[in-house]
C-alpha atoms as a printed R data frame, in Angstrom:
    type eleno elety resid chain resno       x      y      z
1   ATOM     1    CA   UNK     A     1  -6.214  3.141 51.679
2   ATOM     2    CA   UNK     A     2  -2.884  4.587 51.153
3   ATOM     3    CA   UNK     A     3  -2.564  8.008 49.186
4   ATOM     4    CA   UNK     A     4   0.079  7.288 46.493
5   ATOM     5    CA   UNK     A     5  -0.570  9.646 43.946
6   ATOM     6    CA   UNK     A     6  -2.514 13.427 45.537
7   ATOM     7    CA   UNK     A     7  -3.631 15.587 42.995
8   ATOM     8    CA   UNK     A     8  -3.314 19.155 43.701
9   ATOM     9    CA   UNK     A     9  -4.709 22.150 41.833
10  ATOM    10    CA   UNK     A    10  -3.538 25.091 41.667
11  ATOM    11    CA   UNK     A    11  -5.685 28.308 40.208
12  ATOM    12    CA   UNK     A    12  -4.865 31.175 42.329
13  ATOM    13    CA   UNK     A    13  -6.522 30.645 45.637
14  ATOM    14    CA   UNK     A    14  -4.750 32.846 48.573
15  ATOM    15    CA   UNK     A    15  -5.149 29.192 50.885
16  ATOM    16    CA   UNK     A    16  -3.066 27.076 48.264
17  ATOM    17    CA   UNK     A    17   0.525 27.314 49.897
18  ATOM    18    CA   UNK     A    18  -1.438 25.954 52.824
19  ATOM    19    CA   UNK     A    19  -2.668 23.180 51.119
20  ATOM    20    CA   UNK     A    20   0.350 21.969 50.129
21  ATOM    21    CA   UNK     A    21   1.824 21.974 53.272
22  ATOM    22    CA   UNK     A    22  -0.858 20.219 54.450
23  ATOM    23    CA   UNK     A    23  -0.280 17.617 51.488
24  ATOM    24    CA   UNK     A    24   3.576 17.150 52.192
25  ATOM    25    CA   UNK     A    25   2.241 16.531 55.988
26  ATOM    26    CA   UNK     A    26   0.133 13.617 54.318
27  ATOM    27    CA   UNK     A    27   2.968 12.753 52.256
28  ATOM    28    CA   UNK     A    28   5.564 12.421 55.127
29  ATOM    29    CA   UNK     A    29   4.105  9.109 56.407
30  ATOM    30    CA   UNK     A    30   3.234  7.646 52.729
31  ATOM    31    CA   UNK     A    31   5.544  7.186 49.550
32  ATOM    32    CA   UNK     A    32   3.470  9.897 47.766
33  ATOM    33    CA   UNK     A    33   3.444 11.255 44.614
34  ATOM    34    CA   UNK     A    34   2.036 15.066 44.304
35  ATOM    35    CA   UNK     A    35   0.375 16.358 41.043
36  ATOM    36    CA   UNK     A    36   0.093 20.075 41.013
37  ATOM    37    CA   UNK     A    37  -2.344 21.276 37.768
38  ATOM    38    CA   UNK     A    38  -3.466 24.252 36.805
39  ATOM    39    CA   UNK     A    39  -6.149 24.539 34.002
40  ATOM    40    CA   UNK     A    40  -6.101 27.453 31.575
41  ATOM    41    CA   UNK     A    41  -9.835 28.082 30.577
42  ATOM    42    CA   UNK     A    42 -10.332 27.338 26.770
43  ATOM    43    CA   UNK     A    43  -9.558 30.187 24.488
44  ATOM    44    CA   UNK     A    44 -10.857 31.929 22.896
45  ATOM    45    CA   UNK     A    45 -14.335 31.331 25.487
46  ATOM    46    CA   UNK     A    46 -16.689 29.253 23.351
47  ATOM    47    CA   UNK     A    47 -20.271 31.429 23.198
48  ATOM    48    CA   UNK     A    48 -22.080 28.612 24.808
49  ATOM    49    CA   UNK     A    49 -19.781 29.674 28.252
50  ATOM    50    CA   UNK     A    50 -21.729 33.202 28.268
51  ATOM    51    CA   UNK     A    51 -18.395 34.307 29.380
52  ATOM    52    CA   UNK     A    52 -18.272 36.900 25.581
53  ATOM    53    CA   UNK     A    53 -20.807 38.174 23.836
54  ATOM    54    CA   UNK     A    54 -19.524 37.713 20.474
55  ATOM    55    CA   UNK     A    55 -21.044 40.639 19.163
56  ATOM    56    CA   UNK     A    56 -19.226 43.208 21.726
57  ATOM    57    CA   UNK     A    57 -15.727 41.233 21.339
58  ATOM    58    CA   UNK     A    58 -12.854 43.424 20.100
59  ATOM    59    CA   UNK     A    59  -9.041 41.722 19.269
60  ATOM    60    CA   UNK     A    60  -8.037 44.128 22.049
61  ATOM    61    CA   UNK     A    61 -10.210 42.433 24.680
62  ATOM    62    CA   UNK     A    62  -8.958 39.182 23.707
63  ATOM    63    CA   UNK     A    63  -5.613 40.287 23.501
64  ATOM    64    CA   UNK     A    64  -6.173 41.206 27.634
65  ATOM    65    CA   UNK     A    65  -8.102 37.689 28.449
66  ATOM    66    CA   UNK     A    66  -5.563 35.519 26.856
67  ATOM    67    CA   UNK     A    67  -2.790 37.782 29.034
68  ATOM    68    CA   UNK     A    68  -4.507 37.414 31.949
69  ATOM    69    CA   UNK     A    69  -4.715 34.355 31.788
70  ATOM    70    CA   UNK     A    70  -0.551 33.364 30.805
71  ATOM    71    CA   UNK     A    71  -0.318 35.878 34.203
72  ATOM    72    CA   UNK     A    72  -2.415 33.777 36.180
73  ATOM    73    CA   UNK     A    73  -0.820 30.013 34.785
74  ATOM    74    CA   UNK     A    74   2.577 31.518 35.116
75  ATOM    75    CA   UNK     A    75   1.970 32.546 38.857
76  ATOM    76    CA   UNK     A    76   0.366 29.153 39.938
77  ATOM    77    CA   UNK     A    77   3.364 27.498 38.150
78  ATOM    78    CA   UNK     A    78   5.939 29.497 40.545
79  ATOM    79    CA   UNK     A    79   3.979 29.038 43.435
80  ATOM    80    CA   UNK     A    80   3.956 25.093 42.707
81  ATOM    81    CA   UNK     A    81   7.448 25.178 41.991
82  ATOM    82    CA   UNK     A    82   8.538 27.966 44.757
83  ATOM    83    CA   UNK     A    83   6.988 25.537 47.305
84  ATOM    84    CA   UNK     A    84   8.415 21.997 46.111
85  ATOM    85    CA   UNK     A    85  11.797 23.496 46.345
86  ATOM    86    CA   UNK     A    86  11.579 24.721 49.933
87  ATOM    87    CA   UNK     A    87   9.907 21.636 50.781
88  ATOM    88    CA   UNK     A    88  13.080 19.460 49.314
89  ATOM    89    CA   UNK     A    89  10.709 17.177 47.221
90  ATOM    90    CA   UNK     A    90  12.282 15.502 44.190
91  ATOM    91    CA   UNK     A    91  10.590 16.149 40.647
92  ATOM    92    CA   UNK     A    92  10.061 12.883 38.824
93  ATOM    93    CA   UNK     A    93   7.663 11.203 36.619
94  ATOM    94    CA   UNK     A    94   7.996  7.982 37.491
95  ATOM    95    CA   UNK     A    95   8.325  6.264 40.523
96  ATOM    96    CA   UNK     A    96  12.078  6.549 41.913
97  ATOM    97    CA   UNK     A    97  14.227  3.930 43.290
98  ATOM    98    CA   UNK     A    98  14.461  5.658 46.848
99  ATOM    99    CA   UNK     A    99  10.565  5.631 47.945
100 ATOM   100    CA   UNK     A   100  10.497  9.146 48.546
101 ATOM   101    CA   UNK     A   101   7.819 11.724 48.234
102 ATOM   102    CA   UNK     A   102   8.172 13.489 44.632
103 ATOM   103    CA   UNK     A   103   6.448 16.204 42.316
104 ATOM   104    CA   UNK     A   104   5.201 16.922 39.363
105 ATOM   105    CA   UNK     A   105   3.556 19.895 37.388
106 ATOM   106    CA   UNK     A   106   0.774 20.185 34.933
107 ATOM   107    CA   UNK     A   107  -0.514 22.899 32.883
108 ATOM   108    CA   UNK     A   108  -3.944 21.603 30.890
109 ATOM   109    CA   UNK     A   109  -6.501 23.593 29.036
110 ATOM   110    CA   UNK     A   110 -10.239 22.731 29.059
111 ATOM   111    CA   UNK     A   111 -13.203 22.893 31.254
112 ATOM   112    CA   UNK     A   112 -12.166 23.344 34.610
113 ATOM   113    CA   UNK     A   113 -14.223 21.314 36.265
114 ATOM   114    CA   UNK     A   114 -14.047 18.627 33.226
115 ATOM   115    CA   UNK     A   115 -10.137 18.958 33.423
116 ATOM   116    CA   UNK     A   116 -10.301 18.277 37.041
117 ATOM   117    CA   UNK     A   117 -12.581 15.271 37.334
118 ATOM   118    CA   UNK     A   118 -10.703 13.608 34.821
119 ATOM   119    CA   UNK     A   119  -7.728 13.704 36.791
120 ATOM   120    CA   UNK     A   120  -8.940 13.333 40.075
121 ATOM   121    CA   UNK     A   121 -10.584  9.898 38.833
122 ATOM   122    CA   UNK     A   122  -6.797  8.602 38.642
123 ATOM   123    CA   UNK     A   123  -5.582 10.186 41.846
124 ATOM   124    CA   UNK     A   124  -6.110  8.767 45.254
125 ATOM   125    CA   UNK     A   125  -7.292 12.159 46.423
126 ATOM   126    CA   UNK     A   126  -7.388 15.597 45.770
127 ATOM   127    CA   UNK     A   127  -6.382 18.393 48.523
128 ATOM   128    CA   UNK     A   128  -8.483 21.737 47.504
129 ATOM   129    CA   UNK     A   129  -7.563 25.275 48.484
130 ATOM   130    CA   UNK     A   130 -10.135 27.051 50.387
131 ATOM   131    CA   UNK     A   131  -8.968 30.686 51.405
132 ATOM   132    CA   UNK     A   132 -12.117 31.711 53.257
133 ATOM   133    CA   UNK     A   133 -15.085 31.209 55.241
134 ATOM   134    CA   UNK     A   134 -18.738 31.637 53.643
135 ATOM   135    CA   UNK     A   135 -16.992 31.075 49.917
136 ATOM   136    CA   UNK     A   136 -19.327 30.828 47.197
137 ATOM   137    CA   UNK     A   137 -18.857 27.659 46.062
138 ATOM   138    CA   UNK     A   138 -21.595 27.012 43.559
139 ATOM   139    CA   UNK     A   139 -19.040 28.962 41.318
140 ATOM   140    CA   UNK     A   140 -15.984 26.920 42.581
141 ATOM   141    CA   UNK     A   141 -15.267 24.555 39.288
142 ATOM   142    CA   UNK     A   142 -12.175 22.770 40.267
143 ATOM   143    CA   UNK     A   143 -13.996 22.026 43.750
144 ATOM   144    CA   UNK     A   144 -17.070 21.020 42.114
145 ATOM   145    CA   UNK     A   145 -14.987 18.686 39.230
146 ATOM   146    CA   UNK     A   146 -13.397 16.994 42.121
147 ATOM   147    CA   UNK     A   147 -16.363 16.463 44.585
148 ATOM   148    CA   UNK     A   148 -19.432 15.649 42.323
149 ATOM   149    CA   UNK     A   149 -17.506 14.219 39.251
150 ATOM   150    CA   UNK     A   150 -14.527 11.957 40.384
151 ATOM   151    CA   UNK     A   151 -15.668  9.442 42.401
152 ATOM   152    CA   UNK     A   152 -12.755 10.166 44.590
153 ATOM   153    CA   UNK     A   153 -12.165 12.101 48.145
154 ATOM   154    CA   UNK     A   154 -11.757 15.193 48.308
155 ATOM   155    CA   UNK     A   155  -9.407 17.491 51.231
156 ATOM   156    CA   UNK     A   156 -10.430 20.922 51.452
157 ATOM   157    CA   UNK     A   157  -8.203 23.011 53.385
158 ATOM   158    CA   UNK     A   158  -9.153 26.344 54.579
159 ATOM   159    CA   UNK     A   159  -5.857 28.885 54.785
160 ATOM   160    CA   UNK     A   160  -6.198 29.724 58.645
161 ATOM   161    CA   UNK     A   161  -6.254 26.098 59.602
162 ATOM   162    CA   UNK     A   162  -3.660 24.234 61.141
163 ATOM   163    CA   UNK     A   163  -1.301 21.390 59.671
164 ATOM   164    CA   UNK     A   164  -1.832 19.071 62.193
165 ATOM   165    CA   UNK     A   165  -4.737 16.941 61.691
166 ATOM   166    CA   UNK     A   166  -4.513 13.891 63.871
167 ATOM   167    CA   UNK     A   167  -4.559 14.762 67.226
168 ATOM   168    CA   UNK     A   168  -8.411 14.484 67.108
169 ATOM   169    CA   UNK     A   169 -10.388 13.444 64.167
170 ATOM   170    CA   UNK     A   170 -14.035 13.786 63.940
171 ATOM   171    CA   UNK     A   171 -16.137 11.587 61.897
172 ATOM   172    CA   UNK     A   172 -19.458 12.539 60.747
173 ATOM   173    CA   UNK     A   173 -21.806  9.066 60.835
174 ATOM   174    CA   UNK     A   174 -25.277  9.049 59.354
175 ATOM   175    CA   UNK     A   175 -25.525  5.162 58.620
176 ATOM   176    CA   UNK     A   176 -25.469  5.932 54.945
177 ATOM   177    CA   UNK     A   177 -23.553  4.807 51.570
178 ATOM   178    CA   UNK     A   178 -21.539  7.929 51.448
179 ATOM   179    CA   UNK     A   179 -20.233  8.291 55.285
180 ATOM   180    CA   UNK     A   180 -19.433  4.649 54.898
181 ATOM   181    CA   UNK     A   181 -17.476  5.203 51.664
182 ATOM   182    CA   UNK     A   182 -15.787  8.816 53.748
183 ATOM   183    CA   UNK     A   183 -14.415  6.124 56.391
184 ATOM   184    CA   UNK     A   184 -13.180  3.457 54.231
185 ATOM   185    CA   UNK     A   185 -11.484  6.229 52.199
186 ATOM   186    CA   UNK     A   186  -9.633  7.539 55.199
187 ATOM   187    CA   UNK     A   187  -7.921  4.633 56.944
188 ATOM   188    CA   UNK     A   188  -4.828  6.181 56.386
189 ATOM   189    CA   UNK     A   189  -5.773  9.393 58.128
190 ATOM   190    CA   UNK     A   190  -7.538  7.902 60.233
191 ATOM   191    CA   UNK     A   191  -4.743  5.213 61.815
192 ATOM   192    CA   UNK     A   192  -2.636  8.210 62.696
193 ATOM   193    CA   UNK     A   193  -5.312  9.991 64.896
194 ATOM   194    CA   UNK     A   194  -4.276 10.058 68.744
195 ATOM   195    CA   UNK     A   195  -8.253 10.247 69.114
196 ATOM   196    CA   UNK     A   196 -11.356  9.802 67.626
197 ATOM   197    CA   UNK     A   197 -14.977 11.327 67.925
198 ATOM   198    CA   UNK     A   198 -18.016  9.584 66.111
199 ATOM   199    CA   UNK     A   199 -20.305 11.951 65.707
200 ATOM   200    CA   UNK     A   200 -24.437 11.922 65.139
201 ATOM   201    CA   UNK     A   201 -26.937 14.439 64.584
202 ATOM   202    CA   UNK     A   202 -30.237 14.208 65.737
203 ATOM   203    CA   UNK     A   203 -31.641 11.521 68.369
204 ATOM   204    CA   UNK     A   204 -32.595  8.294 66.703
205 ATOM   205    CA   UNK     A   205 -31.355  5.369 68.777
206 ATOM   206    CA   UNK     A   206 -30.720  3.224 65.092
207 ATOM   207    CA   UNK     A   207 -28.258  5.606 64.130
208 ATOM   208    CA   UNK     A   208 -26.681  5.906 67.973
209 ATOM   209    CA   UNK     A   209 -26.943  1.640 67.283
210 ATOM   210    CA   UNK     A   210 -24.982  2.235 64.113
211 ATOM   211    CA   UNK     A   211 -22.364  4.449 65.950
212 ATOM   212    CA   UNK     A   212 -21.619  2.249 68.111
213 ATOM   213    CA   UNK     A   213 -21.012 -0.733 65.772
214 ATOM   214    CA   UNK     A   214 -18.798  1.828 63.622
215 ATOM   215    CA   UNK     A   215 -16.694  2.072 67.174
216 ATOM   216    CA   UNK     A   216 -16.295 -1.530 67.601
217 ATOM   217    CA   UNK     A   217 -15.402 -1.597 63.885
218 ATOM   218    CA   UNK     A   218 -12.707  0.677 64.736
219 ATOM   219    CA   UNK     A   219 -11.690 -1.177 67.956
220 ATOM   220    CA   UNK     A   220 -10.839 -4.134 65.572
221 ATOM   221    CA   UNK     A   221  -9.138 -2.507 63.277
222 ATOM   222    CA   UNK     A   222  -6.421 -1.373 66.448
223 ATOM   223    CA   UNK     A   223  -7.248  2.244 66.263
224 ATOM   224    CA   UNK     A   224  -7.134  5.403 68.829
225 ATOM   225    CA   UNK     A   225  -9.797  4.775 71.450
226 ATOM   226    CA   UNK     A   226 -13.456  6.405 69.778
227 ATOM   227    CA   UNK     A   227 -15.877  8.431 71.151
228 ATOM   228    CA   UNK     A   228 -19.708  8.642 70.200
229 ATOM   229    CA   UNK     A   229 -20.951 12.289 70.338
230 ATOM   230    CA   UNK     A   230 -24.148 13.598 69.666
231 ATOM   231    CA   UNK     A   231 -26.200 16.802 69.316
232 ATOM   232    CA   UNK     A   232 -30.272 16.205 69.271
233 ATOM   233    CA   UNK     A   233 -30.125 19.673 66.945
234 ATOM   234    CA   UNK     A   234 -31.711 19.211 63.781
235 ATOM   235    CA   UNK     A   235 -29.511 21.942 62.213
236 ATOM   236    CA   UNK     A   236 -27.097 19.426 61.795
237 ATOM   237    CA   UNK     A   237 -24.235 21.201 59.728
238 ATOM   238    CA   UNK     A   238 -23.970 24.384 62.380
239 ATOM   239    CA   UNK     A   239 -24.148 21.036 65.573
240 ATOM   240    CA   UNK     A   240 -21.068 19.179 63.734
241 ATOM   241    CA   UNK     A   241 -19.147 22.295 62.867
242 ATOM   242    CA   UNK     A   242 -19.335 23.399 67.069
243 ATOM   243    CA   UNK     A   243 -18.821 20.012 68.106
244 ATOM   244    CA   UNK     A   244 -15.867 20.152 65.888
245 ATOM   245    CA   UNK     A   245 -14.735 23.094 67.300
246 ATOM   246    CA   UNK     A   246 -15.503 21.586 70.967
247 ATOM   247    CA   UNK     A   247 -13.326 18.850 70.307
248 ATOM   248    CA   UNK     A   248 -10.670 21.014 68.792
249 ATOM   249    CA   UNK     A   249 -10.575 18.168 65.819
250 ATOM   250    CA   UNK     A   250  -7.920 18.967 63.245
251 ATOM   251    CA   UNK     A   251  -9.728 16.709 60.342
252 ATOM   252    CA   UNK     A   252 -13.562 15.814 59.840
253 ATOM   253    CA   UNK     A   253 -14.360 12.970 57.935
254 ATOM   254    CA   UNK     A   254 -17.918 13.178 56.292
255 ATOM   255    CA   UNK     A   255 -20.001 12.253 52.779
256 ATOM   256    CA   UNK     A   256 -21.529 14.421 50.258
257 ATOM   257    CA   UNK     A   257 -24.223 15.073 49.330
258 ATOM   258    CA   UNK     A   258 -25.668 16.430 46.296
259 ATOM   259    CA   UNK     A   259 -28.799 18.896 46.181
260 ATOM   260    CA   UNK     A   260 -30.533 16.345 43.874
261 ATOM   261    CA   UNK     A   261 -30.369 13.036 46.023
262 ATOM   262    CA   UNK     A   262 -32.880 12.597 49.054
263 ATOM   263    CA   UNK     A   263 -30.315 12.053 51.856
264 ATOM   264    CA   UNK     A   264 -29.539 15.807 51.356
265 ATOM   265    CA   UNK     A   265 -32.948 16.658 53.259
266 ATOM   266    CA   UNK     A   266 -31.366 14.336 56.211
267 ATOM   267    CA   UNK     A   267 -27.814 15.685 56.142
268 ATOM   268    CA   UNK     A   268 -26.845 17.108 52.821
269 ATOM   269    CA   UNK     A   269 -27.430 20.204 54.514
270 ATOM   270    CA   UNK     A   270 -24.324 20.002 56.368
271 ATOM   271    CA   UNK     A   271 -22.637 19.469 52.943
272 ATOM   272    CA   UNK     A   272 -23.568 22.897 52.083
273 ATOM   273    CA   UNK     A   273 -22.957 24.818 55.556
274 ATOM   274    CA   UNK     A   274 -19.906 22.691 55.915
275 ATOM   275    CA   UNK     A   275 -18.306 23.845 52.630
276 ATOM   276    CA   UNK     A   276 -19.328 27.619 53.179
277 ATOM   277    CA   UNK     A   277 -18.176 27.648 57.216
278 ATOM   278    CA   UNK     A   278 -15.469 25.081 57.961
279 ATOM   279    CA   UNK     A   279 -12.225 26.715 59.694
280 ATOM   280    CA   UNK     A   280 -10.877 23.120 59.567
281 ATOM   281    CA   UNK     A   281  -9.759 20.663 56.861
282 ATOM   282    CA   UNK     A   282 -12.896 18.363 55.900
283 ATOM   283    CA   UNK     A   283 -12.529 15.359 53.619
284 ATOM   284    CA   UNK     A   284 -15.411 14.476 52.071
285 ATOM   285    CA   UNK     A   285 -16.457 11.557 49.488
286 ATOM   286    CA   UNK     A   286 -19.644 11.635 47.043
């Protein structure tokens, strides 16, 4: 599939300027359309969010939360905009004449991860800001509105990761619903790699089977020559992050999966140590 429309948020992550040039690198080869949003949390903070305890709330400390929080909106708005003006991308709203990549900015208040699913359902895909390794993401809202709600695929970039993602691309193959749904949601990505790397955990020959049909499957479709790798390890998340690494992959291509589903026993696992530990961008699909 081809990435039309990217949805981007912004809400103060240290990795985000990388992220977007990681997006306009998408964008080069595609007649893309870039939403940047940045979601104010409601105010004031219902009492069901925990975040005030009504009885301890003075005008003085709302006064503060509600500045804070025009601080932080303004500052992802000039980053947005700071960073589509260097990058020479035209703001429109509709689609232009020309073809060309364009912009556009939105400020929403809500739920952040609400705000985020909704608009993630009507992207292609969203490109997420991740500024370090071992992040806490259980508290990560836009990341999990994106992931868990949408539907859609999801690009987390780490800051000290490069922009170039298709010399090697890795994808992560467990014969499952979700890795299938990863692949058929990154054709686009995955016709510009120069090479790719199938990888498998563990050692059961039906998923080495599987593998290999997913090779011929990309030998059909005309794309880089593919390589099956495997690790017998049945830590598989810390086994595809160093073979990863070993390949020097710039993109790994993998499902999600939630803590509540069964497949996480078999590789959900690397869900979790992928999205505290990857030094690479990963797109992954739920």
């Amino acid at each position: 599939m081809a990435y039309r429309v990217v949805l981007v948020p912004v809400m103060g992550d240290p990795a985000e300027p990388h992220a977007l040039d990681v997006t306009r690198a998408i964008a080069g080869m595609m007649r893309t359309h870039i939403i940047g949003i940045h979601v104010r949390h409601p105010f004031p903070p219902p009492p069901s969010s925990g975040l005030l305890d009504p009885g301890y709330v003075t005008p003085g400390m709302l006064e503060a939360i509600e500045e804070s929080d025009r601080i932080a909106t303004a500052a992802a708005r000039d980053t947005f905009h700071k960073w589509r003006e260097s990058s020479d991308i035209e703001c429109a709203t509709s689609p232009p004449a020309t073809g060309s990549t364009t912009a556009e900015w939105h400020e929403v208040r809500g739920p952040v991860a609400e705000e985020i699913a909704r608009r993630a359902r009507t992207a292609d895909i969203t490109v997420i800001a991740r500024s370090g390794r071992q992040h806490v993401f259980n508290d990560d809202q836009a990341l999990h509105g994106a992931l868990w709600e949408s539907g859609r695929p999801v690009l987390l970039v780490p800051g000290d990761s490069a922009t170039s993602l298709f010399d090697t691309v890795l994808i992560a193959w467990n014969d499952s619903r979700e890795s299938a749904h990863a692949v058929s949601s990154a054709w686009s990505l995955i016709s510009r790699a120069r090479r790719l790397v199938v990888f498998v955990g563990g050692g059961d020959d039906a998923l080495r089977h599987s593998a290999e049909r997913l090779v011929a499957h990309l030998t059909w479709r005309g794309y880089a020559p593919a390589t099956i790798a495997s690790d017998a390890s049945q830590e598989t998340g810390p086994a595809l992050l160093a073979m990863a690494e070993r390949e020097k992959a710039g993109l790994v291509i993998m499902g999600a999966y939630s803590h509540s589903r069964l497949r996480h026993m078999v590789f959900g696992g690397a869900t979790s140590f992928m999205l505290r530990n990857a030094g690479v961008p990963v797109l992954m699909v739920h």
